[in-house]
VOGU-3710 file (C-alpha; in Angstrom, 3 decimals, decimal comma):
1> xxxxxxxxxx> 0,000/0,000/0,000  1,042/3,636/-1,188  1,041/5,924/1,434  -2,055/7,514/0,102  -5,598/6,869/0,550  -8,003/5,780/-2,054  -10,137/8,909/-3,739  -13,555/9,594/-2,278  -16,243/8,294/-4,389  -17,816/10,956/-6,584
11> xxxxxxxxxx> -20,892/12,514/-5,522  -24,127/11,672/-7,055  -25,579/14,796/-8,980  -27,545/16,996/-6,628  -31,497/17,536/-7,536  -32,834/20,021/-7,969  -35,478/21,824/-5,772  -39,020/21,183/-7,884  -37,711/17,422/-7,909  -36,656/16,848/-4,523
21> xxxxxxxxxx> -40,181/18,377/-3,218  -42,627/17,207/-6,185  -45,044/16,002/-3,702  -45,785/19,435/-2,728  -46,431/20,570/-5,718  -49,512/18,642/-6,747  -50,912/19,798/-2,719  -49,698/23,580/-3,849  -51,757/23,776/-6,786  -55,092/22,413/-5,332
31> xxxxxxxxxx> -54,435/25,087/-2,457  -53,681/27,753/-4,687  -57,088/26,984/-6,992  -59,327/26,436/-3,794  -58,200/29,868/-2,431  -58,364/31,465/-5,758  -62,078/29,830/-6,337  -63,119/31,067/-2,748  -62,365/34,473/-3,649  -63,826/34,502/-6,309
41> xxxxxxxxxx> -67,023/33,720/-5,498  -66,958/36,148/-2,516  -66,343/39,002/-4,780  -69,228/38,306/-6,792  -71,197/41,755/-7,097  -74,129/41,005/-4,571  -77,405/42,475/-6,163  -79,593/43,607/-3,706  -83,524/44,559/-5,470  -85,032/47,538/-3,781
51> xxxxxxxxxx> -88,222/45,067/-3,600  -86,890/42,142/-2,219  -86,147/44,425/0,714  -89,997/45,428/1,148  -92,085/42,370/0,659  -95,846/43,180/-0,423  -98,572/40,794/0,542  -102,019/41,439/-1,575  -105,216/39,919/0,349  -108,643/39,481/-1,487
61> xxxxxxxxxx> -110,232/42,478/0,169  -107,303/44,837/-0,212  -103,438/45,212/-0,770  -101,194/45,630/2,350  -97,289/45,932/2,251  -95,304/45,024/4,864  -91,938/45,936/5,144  -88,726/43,922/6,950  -86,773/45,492/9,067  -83,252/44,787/9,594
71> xxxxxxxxxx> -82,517/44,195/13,093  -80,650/46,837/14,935  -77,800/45,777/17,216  -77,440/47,400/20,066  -73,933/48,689/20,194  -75,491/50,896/17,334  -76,695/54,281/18,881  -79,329/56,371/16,219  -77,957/59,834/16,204  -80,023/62,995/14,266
81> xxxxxxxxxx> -78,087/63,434/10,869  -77,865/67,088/10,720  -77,837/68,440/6,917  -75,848/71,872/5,931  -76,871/74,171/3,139  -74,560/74,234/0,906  -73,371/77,600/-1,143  -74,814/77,391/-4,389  -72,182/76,812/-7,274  -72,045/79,626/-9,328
91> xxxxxxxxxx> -73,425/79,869/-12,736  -70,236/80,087/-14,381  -68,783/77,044/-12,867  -72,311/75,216/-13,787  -72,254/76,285/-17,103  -68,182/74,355/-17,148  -68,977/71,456/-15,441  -72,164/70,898/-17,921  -69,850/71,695/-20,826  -67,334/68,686/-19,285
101> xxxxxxxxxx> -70,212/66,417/-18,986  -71,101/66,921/-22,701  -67,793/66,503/-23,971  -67,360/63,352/-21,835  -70,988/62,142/-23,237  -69,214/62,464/-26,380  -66,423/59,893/-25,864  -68,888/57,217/-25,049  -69,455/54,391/-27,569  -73,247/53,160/-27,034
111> xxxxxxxxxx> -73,502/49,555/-27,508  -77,018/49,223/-28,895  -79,213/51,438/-29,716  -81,546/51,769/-26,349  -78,193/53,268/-24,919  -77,663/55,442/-27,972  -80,926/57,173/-27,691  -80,588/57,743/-23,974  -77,397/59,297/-24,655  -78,406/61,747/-27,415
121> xxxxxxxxxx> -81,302/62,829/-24,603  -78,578/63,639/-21,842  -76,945/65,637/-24,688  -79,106/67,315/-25,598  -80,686/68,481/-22,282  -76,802/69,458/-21,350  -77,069/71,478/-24,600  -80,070/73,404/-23,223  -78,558/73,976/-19,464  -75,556/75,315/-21,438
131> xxxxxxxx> -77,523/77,643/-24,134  -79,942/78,972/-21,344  -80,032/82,503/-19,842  -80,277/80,721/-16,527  -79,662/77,681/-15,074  -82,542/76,257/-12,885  -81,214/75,790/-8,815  -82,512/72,800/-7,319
//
């Protein structure tokens, strides 16, 4: 025997991440869908009808509504909403903001022709507001 040791054996190659852990990745995915599905769903746009909030009962003799009330907790305290006056906006500033509207009426692109029509009415009822003497205060 040489006075030297026998070299190490070589390594085998290292793997890489995805491969050492591709049992995770199947649990991962399902995860990441559930979440994404759950999420989803909760964002859906909740449409609320103002008549499914009041019901209305008819009888034979006569119609009666009745309305539901939505329970009030009682942390909540009712206070008196107190409404200001406002200043009224000057005509000038009307007469620009009406002129804005119009211009943005303009840029729309109707999609059928219900839309169209109400558009060219709002147009033209900003085009009277903006050719008037005086604008009518509400």
């Amino acid at each position: 025997m040489d006075g030297g040791s026998a070299p190490p054996p070589p390594l085998p190659p290292k793997e890489s991440f995805a491969r050492r852990y591709k049992f995770v990745w199947p649990l991962l995915l399902t995860v990441n869908l559930a979440v994404g599905g759950y999420l989803f769903l909760r964002t859906e746009k909740k449409e609320s009808d103002p008549a499914s909030e009041e019901v209305v009962t008819k009888s034979s003799s006569a119609a009666t509504s009745v309305t539901v009330e939505k329970p009030v907790s009682s942390a909540v305290v009712a206070e008196p909403v107190v409404i200001k006056a406002r200043e009224p906006i000057p005509e000038k500033q009307q007469r620009e903001l009406f002129k804005w509207m119009l211009e943005e009426k303009r840029k729309v692109k109707p999609s059928n022709a219900e839309e169209k029509k109400k558009i060219d009415e709002e147009k033209a009822i900003l085009k009277q507001f903006i050719g008037s003497k005086t604008i009518p205060t509400l």
